[in-house]
N, C-alpha and C positions, 0 to 999 in steps of 0.2 A: 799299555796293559789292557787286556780282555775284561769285560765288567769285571772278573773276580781272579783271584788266586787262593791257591791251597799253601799256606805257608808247610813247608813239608817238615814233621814231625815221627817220629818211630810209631808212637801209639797220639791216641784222639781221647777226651775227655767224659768222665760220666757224666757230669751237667758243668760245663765250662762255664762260666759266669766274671762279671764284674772287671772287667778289663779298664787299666789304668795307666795313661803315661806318664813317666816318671821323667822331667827335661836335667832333676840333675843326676839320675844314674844313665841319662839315657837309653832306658829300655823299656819295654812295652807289659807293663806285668798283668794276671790274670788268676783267677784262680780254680779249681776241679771241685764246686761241693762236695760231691757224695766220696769224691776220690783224695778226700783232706793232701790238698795237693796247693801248693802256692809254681807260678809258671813265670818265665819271664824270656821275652825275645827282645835281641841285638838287631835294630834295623839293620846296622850295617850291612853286616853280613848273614843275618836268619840265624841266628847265634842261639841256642836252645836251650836253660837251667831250671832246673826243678827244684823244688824242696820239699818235703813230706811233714805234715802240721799234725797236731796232736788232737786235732777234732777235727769236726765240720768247719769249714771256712770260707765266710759269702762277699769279704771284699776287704780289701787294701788300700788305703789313701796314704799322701805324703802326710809325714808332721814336720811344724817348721821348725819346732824349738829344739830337736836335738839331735835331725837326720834321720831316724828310726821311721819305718813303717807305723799307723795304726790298721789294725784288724779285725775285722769284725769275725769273733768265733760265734758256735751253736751258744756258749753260755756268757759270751758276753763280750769287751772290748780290751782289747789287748796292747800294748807297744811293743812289737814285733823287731828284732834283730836278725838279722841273715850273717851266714859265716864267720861263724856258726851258730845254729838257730835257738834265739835265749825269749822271753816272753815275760811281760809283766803286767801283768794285771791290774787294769784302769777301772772299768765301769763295769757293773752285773744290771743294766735297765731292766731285765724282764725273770728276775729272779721267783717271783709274784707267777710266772707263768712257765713253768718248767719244759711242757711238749713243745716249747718255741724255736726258732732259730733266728739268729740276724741273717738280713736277705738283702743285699744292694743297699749302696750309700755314693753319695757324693759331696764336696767341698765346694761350698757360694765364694762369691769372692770375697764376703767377709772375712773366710776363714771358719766359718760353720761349718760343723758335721749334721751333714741328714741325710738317715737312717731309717729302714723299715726290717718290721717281722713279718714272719709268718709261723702258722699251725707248721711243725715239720713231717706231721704224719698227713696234715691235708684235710683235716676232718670238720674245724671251727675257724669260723672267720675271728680268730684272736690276735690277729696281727695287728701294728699298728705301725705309725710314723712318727721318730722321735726327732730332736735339734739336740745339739750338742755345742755347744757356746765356749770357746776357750777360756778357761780356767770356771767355767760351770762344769754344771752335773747334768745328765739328760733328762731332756723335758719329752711328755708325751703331748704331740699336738695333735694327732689324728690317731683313731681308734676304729676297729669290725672291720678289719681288713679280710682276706683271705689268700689275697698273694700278694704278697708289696714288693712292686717293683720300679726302677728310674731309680732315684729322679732324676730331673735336669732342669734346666735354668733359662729364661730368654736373656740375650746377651745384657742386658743392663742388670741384672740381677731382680727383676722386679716382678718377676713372674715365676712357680713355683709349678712344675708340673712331677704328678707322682701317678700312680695305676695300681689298680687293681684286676692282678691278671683274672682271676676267680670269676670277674666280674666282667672281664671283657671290655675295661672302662680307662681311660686315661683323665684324672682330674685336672683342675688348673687352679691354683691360687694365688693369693696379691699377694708378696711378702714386703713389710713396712721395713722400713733402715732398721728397725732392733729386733729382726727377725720373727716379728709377732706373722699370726697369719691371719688374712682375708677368708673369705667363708668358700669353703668346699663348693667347686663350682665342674660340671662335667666337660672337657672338652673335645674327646672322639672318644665314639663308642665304636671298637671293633663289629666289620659286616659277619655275617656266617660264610664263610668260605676263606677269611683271612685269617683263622687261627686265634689266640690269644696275643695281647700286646707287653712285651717284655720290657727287658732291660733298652735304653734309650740314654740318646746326648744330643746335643744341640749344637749347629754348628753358625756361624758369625754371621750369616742373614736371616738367623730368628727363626729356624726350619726346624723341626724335630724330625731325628732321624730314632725308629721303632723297629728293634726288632720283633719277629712273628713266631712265636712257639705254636706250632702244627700248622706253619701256612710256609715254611720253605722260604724267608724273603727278610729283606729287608728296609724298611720302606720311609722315604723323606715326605715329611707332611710340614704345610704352610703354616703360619702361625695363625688361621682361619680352621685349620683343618682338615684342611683338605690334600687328598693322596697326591702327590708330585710326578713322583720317580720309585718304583719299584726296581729292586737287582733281586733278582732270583738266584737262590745257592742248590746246589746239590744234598741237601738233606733238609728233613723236616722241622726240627725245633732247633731256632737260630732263637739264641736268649739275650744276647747283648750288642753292644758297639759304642768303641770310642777313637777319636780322633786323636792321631800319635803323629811325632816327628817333628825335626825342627820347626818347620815349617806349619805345623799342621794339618797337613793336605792329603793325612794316610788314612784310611777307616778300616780298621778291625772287627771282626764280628766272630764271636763264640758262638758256640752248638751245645749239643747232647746228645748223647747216644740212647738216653733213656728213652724207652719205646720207639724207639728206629731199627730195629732186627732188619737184619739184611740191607742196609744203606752204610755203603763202602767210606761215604766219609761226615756217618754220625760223629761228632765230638770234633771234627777239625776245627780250626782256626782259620778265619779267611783275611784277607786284604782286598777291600773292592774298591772301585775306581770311583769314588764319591763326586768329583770335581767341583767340590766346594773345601772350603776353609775351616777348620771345625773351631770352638772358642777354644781359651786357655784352659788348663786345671792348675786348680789352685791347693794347698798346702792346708791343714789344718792348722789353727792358730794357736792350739795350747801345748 
C-alpha cells in the first residue's frame, strides 16, 4: 500500500470525527458532527452504512453490558440501537451549560468513559473533561477548555493524555488504579506551521499518533515528544485516527470539509500505512 488510501465513498463528511473499532460487529464506525450522521466501514470489503441521528453527534463507544452503542450527543449521553435506530437516554453532564456540545471520548481499560466538551459556537473556553465510571454518574476532572480533544492512553493505562485544540496544547496526566488524576502536566505544544492538534490514539510502543487540523497530516510522536513520522493526506483538516482490524495493524484517519472550498477530498476517510500495531479498545463497563 502507498502511505495512504481514499477509502472510496459517494460523498465526504462535514467534520468527520471520533472513529471507533468495533472487533464484535467488526466494523470501523465514525461519526459526521455537523452532518448528524453515525458511518460505519466493512474492512472486508469497503462495505459502506450510514444512519441519520437526531442531533449533533461527537462519538460512539462499545457497552459491555448489553451490546448497544453509547453516544455522545450535543445534549448529552445516550445508549444508542441501530436497525433500527431507538435511543435512551443516560447522562445530561453539562446541562448547567447549554451552548455546549460533547466532543471525543475514549474507554481505559478499566472500562471508564473519558469524555470532553466544548463551547459549540467557539466563543468560551467552557469545555471541560469528564470520567464516567460504570454504574457512576459523570465526574468533572478538568475544566477552561476550548476544544477538547483525544484522549488516549499509554499502553499500561497509566498515563492520560487529552488537548486542548484552542490552545494548540496536548496535556499529560498520571491516572491512579481508581481513576483519580495526577496534576495537569503539558506534553507537546503544537509548532506554527503544524496546525492545531486533534483527535489522537496510541499505538502498542507508547507512540501517540495526532491528527493535524489545518496542517494536512498526521503524525506519530514518541512518548518524549518528539515528531517521528509524519504521512501527509490531501486535504487540510485531518481531525482524528484509530487503529481497526483484527489484527490491529489498520489506521484510519477522518477529515472536514469545513473551510477547505475547493479541496476535492475535504471530509474523506483515509487508511494509511502506519506500520505499527495500535492497542486494544476496550468496552465501556456499565
Amino acid at each position: 500500500m502507498a502511505e495512504y488510501r481514499i477509502v472510496p465513498r459517494v460523498t465526504g463528511d462535514i467534520l468527520g470525527e471520533g472513529p471507533l473499532w468495533s472487533a464484535s460487529r467488526q466494523r470501523l464506525f465514525w461519526v459526521d458532527i455537523m452532518g448528524q450522521r453515525l458511518w460505519s466501514l466493512s474492512l472486508d470489503d469497503d462495505r459502506i452504512e450510514s444512519w441519520a441521528m437526531p442531533e449533533r453527534i461527537g462519538w460512539v463507544v462499545e457497552r459491555g453490558s448489553d451490546g448497544r452503542l453509547l453516544a455522545g450527543f450535543k445534549s448529552g449521553i445516550v445508549a444508542l440501537s441501530l436497525d433500527p435506530i431507538s435511543t435512551e437516554r443516560l447522562y445530561e453532564p453539562e446541562r448547567d451549560r447549554p451552548d455546549n456540545r460533547l466532543n471525543d471520548a475514549k474507554v481505559d481499560s478499566a472500562g471508564r468513559l473519558w469524555f470532553g466538551s466544548k463551547d459549540d459556537r467557539d466563543r468560551n473556553a467552557s469545555g471541560a473533561l469528564y470520567r464516567l465510571d460504570p454504574g457512576g454518574m459523570p465526574i468533572r476532572v478538568d475544566d477552561g477548555y476550548r476544544v477538547t480533544n483525544g484522549p488516549a492512553f499509554s499502553p499500561d493505562g497509566r498515563v492520560l493524555y487529552h488537548t486542548d485544540s484552542g490552545l494548540g496544547l496536548v496535556y499529560r496526566f498520571a491516572v491512579a488504579a481508581d481513576g483519580q488524576l495526577g496534576e495537569r502536566e503539558i506534553f507537546l505544544r503544537f509548532e506554527p506551521g503544524w496546525g492545531s492538534p486533534d483527535g489522537m490514539t496510541s499505538d502498542r510502543e507508547g507512540c501517540l499518533w495526532i491528527a493535524h487540523w489545518g496542517g494536512g497530516r498526521v503524525t506519530r510522536f514518541d512518548p518524549s515528544g518528539r515528531p517521528m513520522r509524519s504521512i501527509m493526506l490531501p486535504t487540510t483538516n485531518i481531525t482524528s485516527c484509530a487503529f481497526a482490524g483484527k489484527g490491529m495493524d489498520r489506521l484510519f484517519v477522518t477529515s472536514s470539509r469545513i473551510d477547505a472550498d475547493g479541496e476535492a477530498h475535504a471530509g474523506a476517510l483515509f487508511e494509511v500505512d502506519a506500520r505499527v500495531i495500535g492497542g486494544p479498545t476496550y468496552s465501556f463497563g456499565g
